[in-house]
C-alpha positions as CSV (number, residue, x, y, z in Angstrom):
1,X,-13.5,-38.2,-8.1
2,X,-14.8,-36.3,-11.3
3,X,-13.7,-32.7,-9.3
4,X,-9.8,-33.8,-8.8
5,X,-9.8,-34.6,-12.6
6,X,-11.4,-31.4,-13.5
7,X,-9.0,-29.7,-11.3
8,X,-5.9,-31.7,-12.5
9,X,-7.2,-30.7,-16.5
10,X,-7.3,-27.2,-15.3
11,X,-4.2,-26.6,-13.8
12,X,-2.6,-28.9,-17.1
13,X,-4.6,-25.8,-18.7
14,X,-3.2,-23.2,-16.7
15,X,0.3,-24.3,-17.0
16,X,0.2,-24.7,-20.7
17,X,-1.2,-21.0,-21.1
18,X,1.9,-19.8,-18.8
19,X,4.2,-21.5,-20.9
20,X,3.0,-19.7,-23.4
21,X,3.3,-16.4,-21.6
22,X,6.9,-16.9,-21.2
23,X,9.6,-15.1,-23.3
24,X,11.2,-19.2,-24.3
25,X,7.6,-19.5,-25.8
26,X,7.4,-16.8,-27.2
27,X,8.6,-18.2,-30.8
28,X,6.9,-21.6,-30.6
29,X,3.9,-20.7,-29.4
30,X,2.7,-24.3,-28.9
31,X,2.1,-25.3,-25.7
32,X,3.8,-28.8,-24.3
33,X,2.5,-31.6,-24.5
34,X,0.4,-32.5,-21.5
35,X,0.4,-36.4,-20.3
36,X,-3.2,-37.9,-19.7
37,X,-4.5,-34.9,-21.9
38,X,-5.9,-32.2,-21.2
39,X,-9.0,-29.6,-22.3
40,X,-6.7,-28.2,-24.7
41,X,-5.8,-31.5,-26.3
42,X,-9.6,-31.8,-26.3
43,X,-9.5,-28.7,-28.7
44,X,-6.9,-29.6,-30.8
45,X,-9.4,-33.0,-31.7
46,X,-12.2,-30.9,-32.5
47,X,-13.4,-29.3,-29.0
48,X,-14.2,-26.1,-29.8
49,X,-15.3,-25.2,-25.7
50,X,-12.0,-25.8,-24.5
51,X,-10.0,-23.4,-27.1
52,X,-12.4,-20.7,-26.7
53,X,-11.8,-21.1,-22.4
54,X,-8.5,-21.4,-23.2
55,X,-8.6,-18.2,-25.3
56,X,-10.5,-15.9,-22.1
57,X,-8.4,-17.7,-20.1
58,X,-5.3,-16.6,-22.0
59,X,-6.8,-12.6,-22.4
60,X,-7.6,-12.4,-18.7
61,X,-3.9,-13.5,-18.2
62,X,-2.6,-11.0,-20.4
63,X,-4.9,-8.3,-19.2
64,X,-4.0,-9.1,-15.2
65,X,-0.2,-8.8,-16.9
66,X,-0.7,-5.3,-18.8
67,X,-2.3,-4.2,-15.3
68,X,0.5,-5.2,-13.3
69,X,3.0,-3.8,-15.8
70,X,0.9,-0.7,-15.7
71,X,1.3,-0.3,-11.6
72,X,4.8,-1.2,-11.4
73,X,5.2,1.7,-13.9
74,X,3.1,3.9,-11.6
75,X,5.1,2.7,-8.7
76,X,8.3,3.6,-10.0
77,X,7.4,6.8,-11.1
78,X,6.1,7.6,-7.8
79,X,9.3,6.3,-6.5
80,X,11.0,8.5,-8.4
81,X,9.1,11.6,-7.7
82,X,9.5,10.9,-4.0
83,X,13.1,10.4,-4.1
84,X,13.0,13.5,-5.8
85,X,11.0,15.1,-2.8
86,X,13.4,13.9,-0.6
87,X,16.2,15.1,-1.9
88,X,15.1,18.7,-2.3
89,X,14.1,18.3,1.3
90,X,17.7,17.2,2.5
91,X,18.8,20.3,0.7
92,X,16.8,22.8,2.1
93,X,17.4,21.2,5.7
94,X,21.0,21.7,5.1
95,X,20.4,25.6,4.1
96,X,18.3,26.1,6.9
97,X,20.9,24.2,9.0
98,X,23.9,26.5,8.1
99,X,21.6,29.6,8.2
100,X,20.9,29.3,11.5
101,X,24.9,28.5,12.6
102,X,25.6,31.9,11.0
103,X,22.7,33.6,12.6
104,X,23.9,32.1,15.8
105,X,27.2,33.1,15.1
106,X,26.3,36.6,14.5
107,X,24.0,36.5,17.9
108,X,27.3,35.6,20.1
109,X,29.5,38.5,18.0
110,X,26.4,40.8,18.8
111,X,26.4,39.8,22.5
112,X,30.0,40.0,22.6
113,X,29.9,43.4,21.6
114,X,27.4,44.3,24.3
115,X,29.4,43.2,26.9
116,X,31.9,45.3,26.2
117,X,30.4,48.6,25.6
């Protein structure tokens, strides 16, 4: 029906914008040629609708991108400051954990010595 050729011209959409997304692309810029055309291939012979959804298309792509590049920034960051966190934490168990062997050294001396007396 009319909807799986819609659908089939917008994924031939979607995978031409990708292409151009990716780093190969990146110096041709062109996107491949798409068998049984497509809306861009509309454009290209005059269509002025199909470059202009191609274009939001294309900016929302790049936006959802920047976001994502944005977070997985964040994320690493945070991972960073937690590893951070961590480690100071290991440290200061090991402090506490020989503190207390030489209080409890001292403790068994101390009781030692009461014995004794």
């Amino acid at each position: 029906g009319g909807g799986e050729a819609a659908a089939a011209s917008s994924s031939l959409t979607l995978a031409s914008v990708l292409h151009q997304l990716s780093p190969a692309a990146a110096s041709q810029r062109q996107p491949p040629p798409s068998p049984g055309g497509s809306r861009l291939d509309a454009a290209e012979a005059g269509g002025g609708e199909a470059e202009a959804d191609g274009g939001a298309m294309m900016r929302t792509l790049l936006s959802q991108r920047e976001r994502a590049r944005r977070e997985a920034e964040e994320a690493a960051a945070e991972a960073g400051r937690l590893r951070e966190q961590l480690r100071s934490t290991q440290s200061k168990g090991r402090q506490l954990h020989s503190d207390n062997l030489a209080l409890y050294e001292k403790v068994r001396f101390l009781e030692a010595l009461g014995g004794k007396a």
